[in-house]
N, C-alpha and C positions, 0 to 999 in steps of 0.2 A: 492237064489240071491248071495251067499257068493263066486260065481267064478266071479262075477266083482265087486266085495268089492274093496275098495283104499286101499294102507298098512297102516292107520291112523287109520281104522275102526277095524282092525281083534283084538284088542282087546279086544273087546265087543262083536262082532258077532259072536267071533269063537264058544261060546257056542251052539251058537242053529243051525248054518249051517246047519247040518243032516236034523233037523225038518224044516228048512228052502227050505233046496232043494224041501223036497217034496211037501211043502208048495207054493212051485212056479208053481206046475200044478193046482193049484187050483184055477176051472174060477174065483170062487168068489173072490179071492186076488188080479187077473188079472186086475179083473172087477174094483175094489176098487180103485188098483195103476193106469190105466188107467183116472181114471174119478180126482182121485188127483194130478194125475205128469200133467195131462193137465190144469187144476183150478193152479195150481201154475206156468207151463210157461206162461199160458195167463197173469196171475197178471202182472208177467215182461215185456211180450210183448206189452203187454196194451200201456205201456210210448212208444213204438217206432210205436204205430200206427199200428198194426196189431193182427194177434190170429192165433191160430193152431184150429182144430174141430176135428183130426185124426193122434194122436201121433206117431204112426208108420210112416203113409203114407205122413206127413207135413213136416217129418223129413229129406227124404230119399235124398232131392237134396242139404243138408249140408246149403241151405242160412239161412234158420229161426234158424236153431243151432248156429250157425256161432253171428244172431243176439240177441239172446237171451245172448249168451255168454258176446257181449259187454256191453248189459243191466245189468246183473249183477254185473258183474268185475269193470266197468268202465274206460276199456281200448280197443285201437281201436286193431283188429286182419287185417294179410294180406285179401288184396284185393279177393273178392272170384273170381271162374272164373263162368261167365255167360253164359256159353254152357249149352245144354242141354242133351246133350250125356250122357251116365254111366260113361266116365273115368273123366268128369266133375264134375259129384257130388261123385264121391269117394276124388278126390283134397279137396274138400271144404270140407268135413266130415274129412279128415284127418288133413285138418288146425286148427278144432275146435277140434278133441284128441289131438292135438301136443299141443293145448294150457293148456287144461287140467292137459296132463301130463308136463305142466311148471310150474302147480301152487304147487308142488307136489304129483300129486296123480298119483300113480302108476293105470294104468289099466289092471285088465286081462281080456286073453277070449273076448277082445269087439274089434270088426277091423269093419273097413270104411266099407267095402263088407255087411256084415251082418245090418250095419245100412242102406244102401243103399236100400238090398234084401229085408225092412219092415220087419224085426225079429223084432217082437213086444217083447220077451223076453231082447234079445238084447240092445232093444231101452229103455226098463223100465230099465234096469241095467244101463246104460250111466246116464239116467236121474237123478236118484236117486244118482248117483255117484257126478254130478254136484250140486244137494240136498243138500248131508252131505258137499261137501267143501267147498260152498259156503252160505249158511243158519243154518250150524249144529255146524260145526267146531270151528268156532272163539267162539261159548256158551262155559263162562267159570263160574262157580259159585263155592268160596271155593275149589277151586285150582282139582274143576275136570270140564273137557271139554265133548264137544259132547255129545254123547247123555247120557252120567252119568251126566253131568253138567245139561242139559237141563232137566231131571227128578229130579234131585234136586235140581233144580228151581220151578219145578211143584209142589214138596213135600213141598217146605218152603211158598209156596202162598195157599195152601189148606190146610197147617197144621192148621189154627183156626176151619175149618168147620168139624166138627165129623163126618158129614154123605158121607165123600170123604177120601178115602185113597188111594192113587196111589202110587204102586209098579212097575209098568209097561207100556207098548205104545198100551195093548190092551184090554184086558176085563177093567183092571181098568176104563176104558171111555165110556163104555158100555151104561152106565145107564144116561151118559150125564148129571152129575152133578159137575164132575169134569169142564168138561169146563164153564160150570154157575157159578161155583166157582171161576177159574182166571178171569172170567171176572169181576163179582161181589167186589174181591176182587182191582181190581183197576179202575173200573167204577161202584162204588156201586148205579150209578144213574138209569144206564142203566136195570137193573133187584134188584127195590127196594122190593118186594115181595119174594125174594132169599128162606128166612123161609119157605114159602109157598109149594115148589116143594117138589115133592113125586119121592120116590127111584123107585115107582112099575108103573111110566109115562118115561120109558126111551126115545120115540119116541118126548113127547113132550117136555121133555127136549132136549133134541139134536137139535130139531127144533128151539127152543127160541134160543139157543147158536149161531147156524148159521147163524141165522138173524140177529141176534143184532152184529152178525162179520161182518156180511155183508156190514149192515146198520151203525153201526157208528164208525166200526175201519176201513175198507177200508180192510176185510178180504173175499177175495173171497169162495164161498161156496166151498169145494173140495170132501164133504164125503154127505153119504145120511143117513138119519137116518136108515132107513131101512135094510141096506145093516148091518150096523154095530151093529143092535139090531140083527138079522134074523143069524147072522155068529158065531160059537162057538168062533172063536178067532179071532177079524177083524184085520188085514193088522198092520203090526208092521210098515212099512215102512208110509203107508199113513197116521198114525194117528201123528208119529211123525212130516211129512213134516206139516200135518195140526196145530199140536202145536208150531212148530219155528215161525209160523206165529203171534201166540198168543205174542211168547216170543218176537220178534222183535220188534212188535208193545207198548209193554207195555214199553221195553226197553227204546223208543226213546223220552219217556214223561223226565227220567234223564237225555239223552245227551242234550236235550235244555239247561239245566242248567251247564254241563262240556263244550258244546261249547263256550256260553257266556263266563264262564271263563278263556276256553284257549286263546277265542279272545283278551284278556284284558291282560291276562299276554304276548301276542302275542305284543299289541299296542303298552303296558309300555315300552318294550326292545325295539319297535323300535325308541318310542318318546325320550328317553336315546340316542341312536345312534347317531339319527337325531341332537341331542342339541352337543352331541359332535363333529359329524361332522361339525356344525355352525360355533364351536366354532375353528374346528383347521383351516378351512378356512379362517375366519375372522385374525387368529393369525397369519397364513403363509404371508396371504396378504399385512399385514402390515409391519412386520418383513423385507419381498422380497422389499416392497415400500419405507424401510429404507433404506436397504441397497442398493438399485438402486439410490436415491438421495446423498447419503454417496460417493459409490464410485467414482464419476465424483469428488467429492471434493478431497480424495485423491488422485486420477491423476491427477490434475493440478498441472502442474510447472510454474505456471506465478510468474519469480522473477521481484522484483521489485531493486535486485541489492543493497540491503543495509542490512548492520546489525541489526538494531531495526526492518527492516519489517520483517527480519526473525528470527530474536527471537520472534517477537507477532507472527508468523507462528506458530514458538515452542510451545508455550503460548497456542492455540488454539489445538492444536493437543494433548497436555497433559488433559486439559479439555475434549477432547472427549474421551480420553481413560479413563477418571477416573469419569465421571460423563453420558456421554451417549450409550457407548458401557454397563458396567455391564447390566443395563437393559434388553438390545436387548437379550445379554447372554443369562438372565434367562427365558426369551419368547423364547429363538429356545431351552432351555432344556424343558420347558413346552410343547410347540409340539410336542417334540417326546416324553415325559411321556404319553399325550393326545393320539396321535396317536397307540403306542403300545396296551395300555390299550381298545380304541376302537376293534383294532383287536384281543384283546384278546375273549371280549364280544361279538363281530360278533362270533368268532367259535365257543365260549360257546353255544350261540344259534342259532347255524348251518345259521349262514347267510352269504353271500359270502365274501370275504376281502372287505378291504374300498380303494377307490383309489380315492385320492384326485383330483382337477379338474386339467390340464394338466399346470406343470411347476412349482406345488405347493407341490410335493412327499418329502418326508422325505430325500432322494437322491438331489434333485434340491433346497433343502434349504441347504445343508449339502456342494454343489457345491458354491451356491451364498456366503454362510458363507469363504467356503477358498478364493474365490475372492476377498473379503472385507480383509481377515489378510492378503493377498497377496500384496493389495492395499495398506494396512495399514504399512507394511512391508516398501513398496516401499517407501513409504511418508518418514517416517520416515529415513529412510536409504538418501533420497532426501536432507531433511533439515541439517542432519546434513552432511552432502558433502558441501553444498551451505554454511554451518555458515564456515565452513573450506576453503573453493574456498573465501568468500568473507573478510576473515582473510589475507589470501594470500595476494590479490588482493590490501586490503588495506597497508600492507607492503609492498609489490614492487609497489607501486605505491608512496607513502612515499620515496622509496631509489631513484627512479628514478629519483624525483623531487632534491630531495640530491644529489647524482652524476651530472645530469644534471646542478644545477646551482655552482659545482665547476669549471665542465669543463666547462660555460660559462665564469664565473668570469675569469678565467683561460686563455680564447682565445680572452677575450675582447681586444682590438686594435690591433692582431698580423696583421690582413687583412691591415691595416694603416702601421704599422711597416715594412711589407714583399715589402708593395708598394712604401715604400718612395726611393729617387733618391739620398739620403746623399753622397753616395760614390761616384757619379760624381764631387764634389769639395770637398773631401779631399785629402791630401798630402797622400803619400807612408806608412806610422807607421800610420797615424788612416783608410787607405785602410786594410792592414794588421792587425789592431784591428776589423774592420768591418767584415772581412771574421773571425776571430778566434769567434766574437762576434755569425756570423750566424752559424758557427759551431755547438757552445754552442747551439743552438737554433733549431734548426734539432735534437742534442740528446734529448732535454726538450721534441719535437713535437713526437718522436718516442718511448719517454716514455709514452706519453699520447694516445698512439694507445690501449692500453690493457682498459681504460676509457672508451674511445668512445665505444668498442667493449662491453661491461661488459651493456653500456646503449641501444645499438640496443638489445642485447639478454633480458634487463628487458621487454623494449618496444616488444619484438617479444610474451614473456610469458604474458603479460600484454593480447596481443592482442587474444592466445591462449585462456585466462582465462576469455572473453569477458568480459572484462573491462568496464564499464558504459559510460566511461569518454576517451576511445582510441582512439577517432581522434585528440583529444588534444596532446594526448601522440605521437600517429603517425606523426602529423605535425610537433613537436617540436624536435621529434628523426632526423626526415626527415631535418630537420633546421641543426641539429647539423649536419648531415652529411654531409651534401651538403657545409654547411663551413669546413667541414675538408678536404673534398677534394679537397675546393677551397683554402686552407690554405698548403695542399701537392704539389700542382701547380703552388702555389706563393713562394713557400719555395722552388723548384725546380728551377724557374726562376731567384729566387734573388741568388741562388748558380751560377748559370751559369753565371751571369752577376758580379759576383764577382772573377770567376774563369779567368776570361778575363782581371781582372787589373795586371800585371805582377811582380808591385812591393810592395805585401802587408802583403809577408810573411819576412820581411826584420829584420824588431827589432820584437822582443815578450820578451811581460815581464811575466818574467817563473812566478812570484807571482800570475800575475793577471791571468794566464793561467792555472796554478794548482789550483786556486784557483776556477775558471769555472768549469773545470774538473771535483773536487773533490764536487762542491758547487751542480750544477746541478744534481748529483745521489742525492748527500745528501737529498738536498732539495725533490726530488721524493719519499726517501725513507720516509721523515719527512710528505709528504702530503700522501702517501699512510699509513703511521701510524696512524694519525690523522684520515683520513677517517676509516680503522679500527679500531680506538678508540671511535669513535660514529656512528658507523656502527650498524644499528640494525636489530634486531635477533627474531627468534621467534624456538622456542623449546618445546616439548612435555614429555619431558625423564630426569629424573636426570642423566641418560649416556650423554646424548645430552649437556646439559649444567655445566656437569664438562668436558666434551672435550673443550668448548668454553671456561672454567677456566684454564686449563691446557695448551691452546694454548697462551690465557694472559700470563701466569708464563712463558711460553718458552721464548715469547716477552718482558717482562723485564727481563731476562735474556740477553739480547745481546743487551740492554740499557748502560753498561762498555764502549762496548767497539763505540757502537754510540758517548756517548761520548767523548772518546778519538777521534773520527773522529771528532767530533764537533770542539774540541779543535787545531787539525790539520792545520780544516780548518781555523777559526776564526785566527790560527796564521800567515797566509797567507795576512790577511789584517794587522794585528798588523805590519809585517815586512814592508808593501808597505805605511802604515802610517810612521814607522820610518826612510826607505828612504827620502819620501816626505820632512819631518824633517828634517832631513841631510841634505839633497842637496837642499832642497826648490825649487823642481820641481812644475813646473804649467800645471795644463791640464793632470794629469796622476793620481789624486788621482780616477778617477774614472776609475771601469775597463771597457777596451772596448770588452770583451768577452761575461758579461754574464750581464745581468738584476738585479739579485742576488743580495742582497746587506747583509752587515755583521749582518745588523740590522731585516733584514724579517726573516736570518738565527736564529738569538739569538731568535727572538718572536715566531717562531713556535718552538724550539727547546723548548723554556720556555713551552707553548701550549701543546707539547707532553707528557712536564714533569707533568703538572698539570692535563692532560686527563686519564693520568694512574690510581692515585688513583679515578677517576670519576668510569674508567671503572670496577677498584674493586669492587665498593659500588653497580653500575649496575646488574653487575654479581653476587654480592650474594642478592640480593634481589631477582634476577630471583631463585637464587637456593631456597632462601627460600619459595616461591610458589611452584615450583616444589617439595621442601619436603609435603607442604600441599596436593598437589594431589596427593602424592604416601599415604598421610595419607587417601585420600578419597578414593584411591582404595583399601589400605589393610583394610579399616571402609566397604566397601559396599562386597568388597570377603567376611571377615568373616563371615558377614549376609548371605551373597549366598549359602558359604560351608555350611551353617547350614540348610538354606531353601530349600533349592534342594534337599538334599538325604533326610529329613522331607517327602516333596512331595513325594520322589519315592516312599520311602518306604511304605505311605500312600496309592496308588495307587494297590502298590504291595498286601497290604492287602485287599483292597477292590476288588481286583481281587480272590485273595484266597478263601475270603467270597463268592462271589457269585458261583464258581466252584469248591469248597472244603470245603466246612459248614460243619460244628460239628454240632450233634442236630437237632431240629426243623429249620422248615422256620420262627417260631416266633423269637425263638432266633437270628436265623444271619438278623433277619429283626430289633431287640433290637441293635444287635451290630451295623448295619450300620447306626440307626438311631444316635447312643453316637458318633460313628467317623463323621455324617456329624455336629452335634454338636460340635463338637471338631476342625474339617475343618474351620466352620467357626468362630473358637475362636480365632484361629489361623491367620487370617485375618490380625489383626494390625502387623505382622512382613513384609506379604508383604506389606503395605503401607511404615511400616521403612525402606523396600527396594527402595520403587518408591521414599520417600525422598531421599534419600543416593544416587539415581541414579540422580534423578534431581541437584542435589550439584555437581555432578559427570559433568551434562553435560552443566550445566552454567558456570563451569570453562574450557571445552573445554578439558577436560579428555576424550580420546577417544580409548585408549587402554588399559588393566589390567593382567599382566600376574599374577597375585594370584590366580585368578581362574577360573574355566573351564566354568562358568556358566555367563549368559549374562541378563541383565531383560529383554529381549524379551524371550530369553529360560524358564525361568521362570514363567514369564505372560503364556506363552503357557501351560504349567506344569499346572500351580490351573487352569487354565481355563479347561484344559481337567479333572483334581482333581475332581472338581465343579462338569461336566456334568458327569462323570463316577460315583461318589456318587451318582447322581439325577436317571440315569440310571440304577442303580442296584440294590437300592430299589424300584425304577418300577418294576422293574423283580421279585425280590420275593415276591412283594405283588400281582403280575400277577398270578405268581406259587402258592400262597396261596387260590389265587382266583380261581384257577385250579383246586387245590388239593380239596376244598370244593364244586365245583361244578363237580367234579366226582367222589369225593369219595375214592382219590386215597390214599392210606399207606404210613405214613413216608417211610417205608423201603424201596419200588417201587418207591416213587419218588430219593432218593439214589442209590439205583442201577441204575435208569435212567443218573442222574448227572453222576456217577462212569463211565459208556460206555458213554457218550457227553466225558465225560474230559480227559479219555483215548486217545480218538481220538485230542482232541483239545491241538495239541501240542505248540502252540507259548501262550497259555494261556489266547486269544483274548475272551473269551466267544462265538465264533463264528466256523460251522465248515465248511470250502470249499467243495466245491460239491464231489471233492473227498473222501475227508473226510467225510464227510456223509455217502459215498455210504460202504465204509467202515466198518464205524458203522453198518450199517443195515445188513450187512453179518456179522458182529461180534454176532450180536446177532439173529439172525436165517432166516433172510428174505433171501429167494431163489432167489437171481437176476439172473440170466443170462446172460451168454456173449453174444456178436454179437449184431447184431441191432433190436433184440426182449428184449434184456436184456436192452439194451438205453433206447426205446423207453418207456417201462415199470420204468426205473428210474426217466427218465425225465417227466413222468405223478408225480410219487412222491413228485419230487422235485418241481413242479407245485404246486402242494399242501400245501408242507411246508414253500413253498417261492414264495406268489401268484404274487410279488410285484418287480418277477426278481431283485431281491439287490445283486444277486450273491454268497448269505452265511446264514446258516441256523443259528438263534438264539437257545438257548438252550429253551425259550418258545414255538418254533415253535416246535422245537424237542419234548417237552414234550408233546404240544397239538398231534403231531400225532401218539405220543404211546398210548397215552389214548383215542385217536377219538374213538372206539368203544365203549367205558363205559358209555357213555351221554345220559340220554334221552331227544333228541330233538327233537322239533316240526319242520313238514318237510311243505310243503305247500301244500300237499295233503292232513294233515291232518286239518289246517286250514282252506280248500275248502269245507270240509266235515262238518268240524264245522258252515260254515256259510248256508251249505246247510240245515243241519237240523233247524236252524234259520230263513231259509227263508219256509221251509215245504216243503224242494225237489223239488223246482222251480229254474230256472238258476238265477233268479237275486233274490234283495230283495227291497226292500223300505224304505223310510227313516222311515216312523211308527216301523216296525218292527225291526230296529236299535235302534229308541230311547226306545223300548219297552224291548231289551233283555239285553243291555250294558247300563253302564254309562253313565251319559251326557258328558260329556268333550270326551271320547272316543266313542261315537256315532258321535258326530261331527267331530272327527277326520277322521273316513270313512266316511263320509257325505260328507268332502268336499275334500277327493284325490280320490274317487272312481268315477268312470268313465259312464255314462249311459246306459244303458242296447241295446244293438242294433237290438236281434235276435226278430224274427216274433210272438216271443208267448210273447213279451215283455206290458208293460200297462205304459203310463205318470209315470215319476217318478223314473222306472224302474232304478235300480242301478248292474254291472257288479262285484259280487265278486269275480269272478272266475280271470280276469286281475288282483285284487288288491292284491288276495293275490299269485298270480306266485310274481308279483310285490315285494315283500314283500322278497321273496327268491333267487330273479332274478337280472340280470341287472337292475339298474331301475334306476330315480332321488332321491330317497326318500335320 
């Protein structure tokens, strides 16, 4: 038989081949393997409802091979083809070698033709080929297989009995007390009288042995006593196929007990999963349901247009940054600790990645999170705009009111004045006083054009800066204008009708006319100083408010020589009083040029002189503020300059730790635990920041050149500090939990990190697809160009990165340099486990659940397992075979 051996066998057979071949004309061996390779495909056949009678002849149309094959294997073969023709059953005989030689077995010497032809030689060699790979092969006892395994198997169950010594698959069985013996040895019920049998009863030992295989192991008969007492050396082949039966059979009493187990260690991982995955749903949900109420609150801009409501804005917005956001923080760093960690456990035990339910990914929380700091951003950046717009708003609104009621005070009765008819009964000298008086009076009106002007442009800014209060202001600007330019119309009119009196330029008294002249600037200069003298200001900068010093010093500076005008003028009435005197003139002490009088001149002049030192005391009180805010900004830099490169460089190190560790993963899992210790000891300097800021932004500090760093830059900084610490001892305690559930070498998980970090040039822990692919040519994986080389990366990268994030983790990297090292339960091997549980029936029942597992985890497949559907099913009937694809598959679990 040794020319259609498998190559698995010829290390055992090669010895006897010679005696083998000739041993294969012999009918009795014929006879033997004939009547055995039929008893053992029938066994098979049996389950799919059918039998052979005529091994050669049942064979020859490839269907019964074809079906015995899927019987055994438990896998489905192509479709056979249903003709009847010869080139019909050669296809279908060749479907069932092709599969043969899939499972490894090399075949020689055997072709479809000769199976076809009923070569009953042929057909025994196929047969027996199907035997050993399928029944012989996987016998492993003390590290030898097949049929050495399987004979010392025989030898360690018959070693108590002295009167059984089996060396062999032929004469040793002779005498048929060898097989009384494995049975005895693990059904000692079934042949309690074992003592009893006699060496020189071969026939009826053989015959009890049969029987009782028959009868209560489910052992079909395959050999005859006779054939095998009657033959000097019976059938090496039949006697073995008839003891894997033994061995199979006895076998399957321990997997009952390795099923149940694997079921259990199967359920534990999933009930783990499943608690995890609860939990990151539940956490995402809520987190997503913060932040969806949160952010409506940071976009709203509803002002309410006042100071105090936006500082309790402020008020409220600091309270959520310091009491309701850290929370949320440390729930979205907990979901993704939760989340990794699951996926880590999923490939530990070969189960597909976790994909949360849609909108709830580690990505879509990671998106909702930057929305929320964007929001928060925004807010922030809103309120304090709006503290400064409503600062503004209340200063020019303050000046306007100012401005506005000097030039009212200012134009009160000119509209009476411009109207009156006086000059129609005066003489010639008070005609020619009235025109030099409207003169004077035209220059005063077209000094106060830059006023009016100075109040339309507050009111335009006012109106710009949506003013709360700007139809007040609009109606009242709209007032003053509408009298000015009914005041430029009256003033135009009363000229014309003065230009028409012919004799009123006749006398002029050069006193009272110099004294107009000189009186009217003065006076403008004297009301525009005043209003500059309590003119108010608002300033951010010690630049800012030593220019507004420095412009004061300029302005008493040229207080001399105002004086001296003072004096000028004021001598202009002195001399027109001591005319008066003199000549004791009537009716000239007043002048008829201007309004002006010596005495409005001396009280604003006084006015000016007293507003000065006012405006000194003004001004440095402002400057000494402004020194205190240059003290809060160099008090809140120096903290910053120290907290910020603290941070980087913390940052920096927790980057180095995770892709450049010294030592063990215990040690850099020691280290990262002392620096998140340390992070957050560290704590109280940012809050002396968030005070120092807060001081900062109640005095309306809004700019710092000392330092580069801002408390928003900073917040951002520990917060990312925070989650990258949280993140990268997730990571080596992941890789720890790696390295122990495969077994892997410091030194191999190092050289792993060593190629990740080589590639990982920005130092992100993270490497882009290119980068990756990279990797895997650095270190030996054959990709290839073109769209076979893609197509074959892009399965890879499938794999490392189930979850499309776009970037391979170093965890992910590491599970799939080690994916082969695991031993994992696949779901084929848990179908099998539940099979021999149920006693090789497709379903099982609940008895026989709570009979082989736990309580708590018999209930658990009790109640996801699904009812049994198919025809041979019984009440009750439970579907293992869905629960555990389930289990490995797409599923809800």
């Amino acid at each position: 038989m040794a020319e259609y051996e498998y190559e698995y066998d010829q290390e055992y057979m090669g010895q006897e081949d010679e005696w083998e071949r000739e041993g294969l004309l012999d009918p009795a061996w014929e006879r033997q393997q004939r009547k055995t390779f039929t008893a053992w495909c029938n066994s098979h056949l049996r389950k799919a409802g059918t039998q052979i009678e005529e091994i050669a002849e049942d064979f020859r149309n490839g269907l019964k091979l074809m079906l015995l094959l899927e019987v055994i294997s438990g896998e489905r073969l192509p479709k056979p083809d249903r003709g009847k023709l010869r080139f019909h059953q050669i296809a279908n005989v060749n479907k069932a070698l092709d599969f043969i030689a899939s499972k490894g077995v090399k075949l020689v010497s055997i072709g479809a033709e000769e199976i076809v032809d009923g070569n009953t030689k042929m057909t025994l060699g196929m047969i027996w080929t199907i035997i050993l790979r399928f029944a012989i092969q996987d016998i492993s006892v003390e590290e030898s297989s097949s049929k050495e395994g399987l004979l010392l198997w025989c030898q360690r169950k018959t070693a108590p009995y002295k009167n059984v010594n089996v060396q062999n698959f032929h004469t040793s069985w002779k005498d048929g007390l060898a097989f009384c013996a494995l049975i005895h040895r693990h059904r000692p019920e079934l042949i309690p009288n074992y003592h009893e049998l006699r060496k020189d009863d071969p026939i009826g030992n053989l015959n009890l042995a049969f029987e009782i295989a028959e009868k209560y192991l489910d052992i079909p008969k395959m050999l005859d006593a006779e054939d095998i007492v009657n033959t000097a050396r019976p059938d090496e082949k039949a006697i073995m196929t008839y003891v894997s039966c033994y061995y199979h059979a006895f076998s399957g009493l321990q997997k009952a007990e390795t099923a149940a187990n694997r079921i259990c260690k199967v359920l534990r991982v999933n009930q783990e999963n499943e608690r995890l995955m609860e939990e990151y749903e539940r956490l995402a949900s809520d987190l997503l349901e913060w932040i969806r109420k949160t952010i409506p609150w940071l976009e709203n801009r509803t002002r309410d247009n006042t100071l105090p409501g936006t500082q309790h804005k402020l008020e409220e917005f600091r309270d959520y940054r310091r009491k309701h956001k850290p929370p949320k923080l440390e729930d979205k760093s907990k979901l993704e600790i939760i989340f990794n960690t699951l996926q880590t456990k999923l490939r530990l035990s070969n189960r597909p990645a976790y994909m949360p339910s849609e909108g709830k990914m580690v990505a879509d929380i990671a998106n909702a999170w930057k929305k929320l700091e964007f929001a928060e951003k925004g807010f922030e950046e809103w309120l304090l705009a709006e503290l400064r717009r409503l600062e503004r708003l209340d200063h020019l609104a303050r000046k306007f009111k100012h401005k506005s009621d000097i030039h009212e005070e200012w134009t009160e009765g000119k509209e009476v004045m411009l109207q009156d008819t006086d000059f129609k009964n005066c003489n010639l000298y008070e005609l020619k006083a009235l025109r030099k008086k409207h003169e004077a009076f035209e220059s005063d009106l077209a000094a106060h054009q830059d006023r009016v002007e100075q109040i339309a442009a507050i009111a335009q800014e006012l109106n710009n800066l949506e003013y709360n209060d700007a139809d007040a202001v609009n109606e009242r600007c709209q007032r003053i204008c509408d009298q000015w330019d009914r005041l430029g119309a009256l003033t135009q009119k009363r000229r014309n009708a003065l230009d028409e009196a012919e004799k009123i330029l006749e006398r002029v008294d050069q006193y009272h006319l110099e004294f107009a002249k000189r009186a009217a600037p003065f006076n403008n200069w004297m009301d525009g100083a005043k209003e500059d003298l309590v003119d108010m200001f608002i300033v951010h900068t010690m630049d800012e408010i030593q220019g507004l010093i420095d412009a004061h010093e300029a302005f008493k500076m040229t207080l001399p020589e105002a004086d001296k005008e003072f004096n000028a003028i004021m001598m202009c009435i002195t001399e027109v009083q001591r005319i008066v005197q003199q000549l004791d003139l009537k009716g000239v002490t007043i002048n008829p040029y201007t309004n002006i009088t010596g005495e409005e001149l001396k009280q604003k002049w006084q006015d000016v002189n007293n507003l000065v030192p006012q405006r000194d005391s003004v001004l440095q009180q402002e400057m000494v503020r402004q020194q205190n805010h240059e003290r809060l900004r160099r008090q809140f830099a120096q903290k910053a300059n120290s907290v910020g490169p603290w941070i980087e460089k913390q940052a920096e190190a927790i980057a180095t730790i995770g892709m450049q560790m010294q030592g063990t993963l215990e040690d850099a899992l020691l280290k990262l635990k002392n620096m998140e210790a340390q992070i957050m000891a560290y704590k109280p300097n940012m809050d002396e920041l968030e005070t120092y800021n807060q001081a900062i932004q109640e005095s309306l500090v809004f700019e710092n050149k000392h330092t580069q760093y801002t408390m928003e830059t900073l917040r951002v900084g520990w917060e990312q500090l925070l989650t990258s610490i949280a993140r990268t001892i997730n990571e080596v305690e992941n890789q720890i939990l790696t390295r122990e559930a495969k077994g892997i070498p410091e030194e191999k998980l190092q050289e792993f990190r060593a190629s990740f970090s080589h590639f990982d040039k920005d130092g992100s822990g993270r490497l882009e697809p290119n980068e990756f692919k990279s990797c895997l040519i650095s270190i030996g994986y054959n990709i290839q160009d073109g769209d076979k080389g893609d197509a074959e990366f892009a399965h890879i990268l499938g794999v490392v990165d189930p979850n499309g994030s776009g970037y391979v983790t170093f965890q992910a990297f590491l599970d799939f340099m080690t994916r082969e090292t695991t031993d994992s339960d696949t779901a084929e091997q848990v179908m099998q486990s539940f099979k021999i549980l149920a006693g090789d029936k497709p379903y099982i029942t609940q008895e026989e659940l709570r009979r082989e597992l736990p309580p708590d985890q018999a209930e658990y497949c009790i109640a996801r397992m699904t009812h049994y559907t198919g025809p041979d099913g019984i009440p009750g009937a439970l579907d293992y075979i869905s629960f555990a694809t389930a289990l490995y598959g797409e599923s809800d679990l």
